[in-house]
PyMOL commands that place a pseudoatom at each C-alpha (Angstrom):
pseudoatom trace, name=CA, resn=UNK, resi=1, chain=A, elem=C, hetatm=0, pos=[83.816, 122.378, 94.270]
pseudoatom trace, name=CA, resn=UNK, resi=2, chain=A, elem=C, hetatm=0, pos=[84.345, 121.494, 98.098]
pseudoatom trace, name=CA, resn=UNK, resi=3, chain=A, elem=C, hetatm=0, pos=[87.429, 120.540, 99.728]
pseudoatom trace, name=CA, resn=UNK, resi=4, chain=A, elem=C, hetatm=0, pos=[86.636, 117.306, 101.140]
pseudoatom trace, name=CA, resn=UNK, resi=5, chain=A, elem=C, hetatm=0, pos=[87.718, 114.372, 98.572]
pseudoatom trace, name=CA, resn=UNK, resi=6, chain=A, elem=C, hetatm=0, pos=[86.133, 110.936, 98.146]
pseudoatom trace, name=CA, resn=UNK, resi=7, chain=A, elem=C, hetatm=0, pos=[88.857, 108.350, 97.951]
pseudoatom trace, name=CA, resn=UNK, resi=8, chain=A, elem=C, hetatm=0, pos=[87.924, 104.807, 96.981]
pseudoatom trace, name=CA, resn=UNK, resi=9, chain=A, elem=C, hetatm=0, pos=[89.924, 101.619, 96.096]
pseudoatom trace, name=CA, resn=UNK, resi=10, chain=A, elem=C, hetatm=0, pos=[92.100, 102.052, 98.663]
pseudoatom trace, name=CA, resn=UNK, resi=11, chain=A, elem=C, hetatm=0, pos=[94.375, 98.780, 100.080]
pseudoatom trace, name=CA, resn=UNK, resi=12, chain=A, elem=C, hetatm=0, pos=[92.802, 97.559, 103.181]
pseudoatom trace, name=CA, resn=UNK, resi=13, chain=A, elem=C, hetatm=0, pos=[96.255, 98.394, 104.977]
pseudoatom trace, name=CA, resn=UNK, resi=14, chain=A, elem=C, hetatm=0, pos=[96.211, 101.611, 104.238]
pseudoatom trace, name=CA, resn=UNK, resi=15, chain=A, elem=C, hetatm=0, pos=[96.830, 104.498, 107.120]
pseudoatom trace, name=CA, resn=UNK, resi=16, chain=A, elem=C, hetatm=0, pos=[95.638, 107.636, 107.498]
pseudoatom trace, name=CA, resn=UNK, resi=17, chain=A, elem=C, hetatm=0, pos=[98.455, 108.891, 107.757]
pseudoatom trace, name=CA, resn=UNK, resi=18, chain=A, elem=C, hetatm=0, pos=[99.592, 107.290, 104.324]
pseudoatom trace, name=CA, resn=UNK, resi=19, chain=A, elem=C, hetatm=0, pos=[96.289, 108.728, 102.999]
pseudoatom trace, name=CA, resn=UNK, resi=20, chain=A, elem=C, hetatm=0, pos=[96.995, 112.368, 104.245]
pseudoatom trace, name=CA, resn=UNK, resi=21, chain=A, elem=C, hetatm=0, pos=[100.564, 111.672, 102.730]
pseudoatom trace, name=CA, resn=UNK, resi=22, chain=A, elem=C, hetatm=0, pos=[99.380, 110.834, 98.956]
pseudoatom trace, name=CA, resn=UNK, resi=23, chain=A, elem=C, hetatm=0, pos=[97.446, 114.038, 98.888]
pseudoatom trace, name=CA, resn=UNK, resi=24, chain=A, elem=C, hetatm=0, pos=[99.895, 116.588, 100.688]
pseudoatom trace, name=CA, resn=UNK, resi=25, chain=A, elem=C, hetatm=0, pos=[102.402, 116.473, 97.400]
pseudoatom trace, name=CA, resn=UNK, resi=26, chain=A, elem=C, hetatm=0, pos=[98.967, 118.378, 96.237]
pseudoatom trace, name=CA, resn=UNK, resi=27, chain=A, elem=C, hetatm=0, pos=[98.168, 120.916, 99.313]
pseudoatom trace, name=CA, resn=UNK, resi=28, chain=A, elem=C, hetatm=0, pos=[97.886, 121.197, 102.521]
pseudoatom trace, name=CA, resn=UNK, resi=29, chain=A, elem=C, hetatm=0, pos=[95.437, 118.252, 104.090]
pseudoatom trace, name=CA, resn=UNK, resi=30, chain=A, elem=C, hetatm=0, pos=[93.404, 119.162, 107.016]
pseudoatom trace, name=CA, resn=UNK, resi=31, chain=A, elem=C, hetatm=0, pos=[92.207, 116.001, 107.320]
pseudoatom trace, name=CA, resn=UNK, resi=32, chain=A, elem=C, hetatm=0, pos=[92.341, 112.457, 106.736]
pseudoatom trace, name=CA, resn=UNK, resi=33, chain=A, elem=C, hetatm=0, pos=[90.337, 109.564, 107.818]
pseudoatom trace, name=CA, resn=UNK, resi=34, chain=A, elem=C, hetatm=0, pos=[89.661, 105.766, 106.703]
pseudoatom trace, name=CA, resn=UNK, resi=35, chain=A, elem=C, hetatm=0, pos=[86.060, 104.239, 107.215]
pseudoatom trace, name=CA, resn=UNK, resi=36, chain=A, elem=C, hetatm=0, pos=[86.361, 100.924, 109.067]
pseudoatom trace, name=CA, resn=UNK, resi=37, chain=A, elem=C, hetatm=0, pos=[84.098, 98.917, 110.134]
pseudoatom trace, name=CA, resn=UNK, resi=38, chain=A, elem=C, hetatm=0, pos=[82.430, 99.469, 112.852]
pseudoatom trace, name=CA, resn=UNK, resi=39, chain=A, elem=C, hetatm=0, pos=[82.407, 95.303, 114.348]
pseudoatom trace, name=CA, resn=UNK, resi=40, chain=A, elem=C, hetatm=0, pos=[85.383, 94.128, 113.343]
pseudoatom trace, name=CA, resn=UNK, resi=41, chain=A, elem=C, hetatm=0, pos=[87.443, 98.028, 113.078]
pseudoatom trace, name=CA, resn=UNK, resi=42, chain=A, elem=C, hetatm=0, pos=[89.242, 96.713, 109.252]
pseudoatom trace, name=CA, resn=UNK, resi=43, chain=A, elem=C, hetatm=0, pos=[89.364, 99.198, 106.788]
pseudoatom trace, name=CA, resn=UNK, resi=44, chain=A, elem=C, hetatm=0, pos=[86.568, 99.139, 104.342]
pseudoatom trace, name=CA, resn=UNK, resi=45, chain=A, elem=C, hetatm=0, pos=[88.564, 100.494, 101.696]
pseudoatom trace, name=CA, resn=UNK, resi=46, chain=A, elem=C, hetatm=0, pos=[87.494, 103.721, 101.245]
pseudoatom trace, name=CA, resn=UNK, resi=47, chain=A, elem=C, hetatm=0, pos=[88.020, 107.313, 102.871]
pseudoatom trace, name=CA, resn=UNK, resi=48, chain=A, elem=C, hetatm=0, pos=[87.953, 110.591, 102.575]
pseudoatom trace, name=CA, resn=UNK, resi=49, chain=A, elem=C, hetatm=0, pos=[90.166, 113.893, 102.775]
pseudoatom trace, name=CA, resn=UNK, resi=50, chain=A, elem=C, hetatm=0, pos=[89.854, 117.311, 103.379]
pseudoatom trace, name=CA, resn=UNK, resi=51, chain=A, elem=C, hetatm=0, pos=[92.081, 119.665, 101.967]
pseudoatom trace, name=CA, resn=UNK, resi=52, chain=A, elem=C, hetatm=0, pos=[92.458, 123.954, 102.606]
pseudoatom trace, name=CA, resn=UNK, resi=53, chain=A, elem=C, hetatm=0, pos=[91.808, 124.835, 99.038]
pseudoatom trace, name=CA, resn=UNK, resi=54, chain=A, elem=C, hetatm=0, pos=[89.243, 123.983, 96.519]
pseudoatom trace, name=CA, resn=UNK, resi=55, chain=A, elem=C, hetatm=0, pos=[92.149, 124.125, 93.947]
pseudoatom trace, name=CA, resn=UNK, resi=56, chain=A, elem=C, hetatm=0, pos=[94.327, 122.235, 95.786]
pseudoatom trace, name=CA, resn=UNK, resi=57, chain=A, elem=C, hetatm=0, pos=[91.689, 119.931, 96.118]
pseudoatom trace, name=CA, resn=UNK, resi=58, chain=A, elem=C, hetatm=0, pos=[90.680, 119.784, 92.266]
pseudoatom trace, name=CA, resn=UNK, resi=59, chain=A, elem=C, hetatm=0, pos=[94.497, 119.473, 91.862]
pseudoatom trace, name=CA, resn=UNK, resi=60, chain=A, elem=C, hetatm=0, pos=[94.412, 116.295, 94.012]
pseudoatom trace, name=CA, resn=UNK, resi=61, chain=A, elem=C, hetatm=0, pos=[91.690, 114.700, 92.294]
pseudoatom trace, name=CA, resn=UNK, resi=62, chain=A, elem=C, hetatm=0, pos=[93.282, 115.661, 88.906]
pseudoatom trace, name=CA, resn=UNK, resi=63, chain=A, elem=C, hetatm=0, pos=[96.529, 113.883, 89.789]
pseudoatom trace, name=CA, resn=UNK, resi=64, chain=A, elem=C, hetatm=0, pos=[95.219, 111.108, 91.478]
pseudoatom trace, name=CA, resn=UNK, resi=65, chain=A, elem=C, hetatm=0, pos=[92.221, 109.554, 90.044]
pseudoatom trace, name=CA, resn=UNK, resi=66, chain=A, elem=C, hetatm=0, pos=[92.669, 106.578, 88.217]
pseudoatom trace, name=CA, resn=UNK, resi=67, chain=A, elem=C, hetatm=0, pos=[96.388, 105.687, 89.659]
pseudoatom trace, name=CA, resn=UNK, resi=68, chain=A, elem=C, hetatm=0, pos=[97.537, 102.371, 91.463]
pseudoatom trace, name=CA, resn=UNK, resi=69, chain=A, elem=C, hetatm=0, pos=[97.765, 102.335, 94.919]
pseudoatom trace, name=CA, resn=UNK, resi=70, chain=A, elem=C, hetatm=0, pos=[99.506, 98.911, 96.466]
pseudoatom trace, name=CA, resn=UNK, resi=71, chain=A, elem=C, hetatm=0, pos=[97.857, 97.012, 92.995]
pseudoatom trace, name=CA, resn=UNK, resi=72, chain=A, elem=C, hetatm=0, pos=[94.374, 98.546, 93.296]
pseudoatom trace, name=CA, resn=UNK, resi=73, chain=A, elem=C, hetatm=0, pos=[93.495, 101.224, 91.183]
pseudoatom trace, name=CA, resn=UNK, resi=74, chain=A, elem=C, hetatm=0, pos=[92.255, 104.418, 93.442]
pseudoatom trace, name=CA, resn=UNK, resi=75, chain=A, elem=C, hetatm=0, pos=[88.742, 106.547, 92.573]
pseudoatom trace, name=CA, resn=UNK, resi=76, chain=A, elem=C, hetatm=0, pos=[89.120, 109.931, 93.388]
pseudoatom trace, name=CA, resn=UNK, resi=77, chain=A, elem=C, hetatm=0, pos=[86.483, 112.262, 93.329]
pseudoatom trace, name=CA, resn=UNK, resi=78, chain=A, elem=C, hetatm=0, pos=[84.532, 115.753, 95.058]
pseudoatom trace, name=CA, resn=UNK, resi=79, chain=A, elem=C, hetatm=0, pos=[82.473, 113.815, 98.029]
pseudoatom trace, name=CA, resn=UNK, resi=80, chain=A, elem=C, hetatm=0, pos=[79.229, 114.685, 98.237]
pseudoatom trace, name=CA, resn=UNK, resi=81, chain=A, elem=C, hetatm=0, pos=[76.702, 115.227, 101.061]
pseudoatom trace, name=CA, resn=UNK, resi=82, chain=A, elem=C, hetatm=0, pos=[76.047, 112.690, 103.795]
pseudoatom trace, name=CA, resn=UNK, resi=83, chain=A, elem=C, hetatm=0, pos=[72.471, 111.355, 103.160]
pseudoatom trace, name=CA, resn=UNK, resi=84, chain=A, elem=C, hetatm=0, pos=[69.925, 111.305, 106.448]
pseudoatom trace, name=CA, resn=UNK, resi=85, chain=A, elem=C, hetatm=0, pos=[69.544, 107.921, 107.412]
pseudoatom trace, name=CA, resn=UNK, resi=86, chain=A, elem=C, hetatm=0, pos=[66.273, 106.889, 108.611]
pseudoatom trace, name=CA, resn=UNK, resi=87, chain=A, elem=C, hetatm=0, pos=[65.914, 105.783, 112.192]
pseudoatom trace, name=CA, resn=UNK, resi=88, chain=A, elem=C, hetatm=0, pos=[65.070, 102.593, 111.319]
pseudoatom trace, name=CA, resn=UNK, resi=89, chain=A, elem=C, hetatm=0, pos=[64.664, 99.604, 113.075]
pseudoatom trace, name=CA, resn=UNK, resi=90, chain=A, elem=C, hetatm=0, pos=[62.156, 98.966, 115.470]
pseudoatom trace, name=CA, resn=UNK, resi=91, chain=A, elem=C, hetatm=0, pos=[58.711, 100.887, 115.386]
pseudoatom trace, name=CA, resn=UNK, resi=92, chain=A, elem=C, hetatm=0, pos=[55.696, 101.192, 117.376]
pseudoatom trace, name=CA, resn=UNK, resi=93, chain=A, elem=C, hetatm=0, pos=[53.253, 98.134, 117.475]
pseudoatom trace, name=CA, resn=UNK, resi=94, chain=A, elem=C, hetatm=0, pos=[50.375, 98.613, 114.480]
pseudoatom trace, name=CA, resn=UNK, resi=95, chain=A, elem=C, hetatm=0, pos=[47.122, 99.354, 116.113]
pseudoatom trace, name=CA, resn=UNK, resi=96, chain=A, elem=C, hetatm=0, pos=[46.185, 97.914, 119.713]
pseudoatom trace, name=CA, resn=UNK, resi=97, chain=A, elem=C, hetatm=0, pos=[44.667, 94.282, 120.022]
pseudoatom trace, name=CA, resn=UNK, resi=98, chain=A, elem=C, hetatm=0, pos=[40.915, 95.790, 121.614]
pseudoatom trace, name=CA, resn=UNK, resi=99, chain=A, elem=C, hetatm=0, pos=[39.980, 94.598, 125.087]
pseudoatom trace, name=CA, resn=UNK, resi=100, chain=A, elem=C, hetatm=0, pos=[39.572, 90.972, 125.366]
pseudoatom trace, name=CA, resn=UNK, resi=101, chain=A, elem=C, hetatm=0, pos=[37.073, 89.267, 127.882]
for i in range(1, 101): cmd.bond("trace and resi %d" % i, "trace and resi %d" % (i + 1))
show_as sticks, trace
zoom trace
């Protein structure tokens, strides 16, 4: 079990320093931080927190999974690894056209 928590469902107003306030009645938070997006910088609802202690951290989750946060229900859970994202976009051109005469 890690200490950083997955928290989802979260009101769009929501702070970070709401979120690390919901979880320190549980432990000590390290950190807290709310994904936004990156155009238009509103929340996207979700974020995550890192707490000291894996048992504070199971505590957290425990506690706070499945409860109401400003009428939305909240999804607590153990994050997991960031995926790789591919590069993407672009690319080399396919091939080369021959010489032309």
């Amino acid at each position: 079990m890690g200490s950083k928590i997955y928290v989802g469902g979260l009101p769009y107003s929501t702070t970070e320093q709401q979120l690390s306030d919901l979880f320190a009645i549980h432990g000590a938070v390290t950190s807290s931080r709310i994904i936004t997006d990156k155009f238009t910088g509103q929340s996207r609802g979700f974020g995550f927190v890192e707490m000291s202690s894996d048992s504070e951290a199971q505590a957290a989750i425990t506690a706070l999974n499945g409860t109401e946060l400003g009428g939305r229900t909240l999804t607590v859970n153990e994050a997991r690894p960031q995926e790789p994202r591919s590069g993407g976009g672009g690319g080399g051109r396919g091939g080369s056209g021959g010489d032309r005469y």
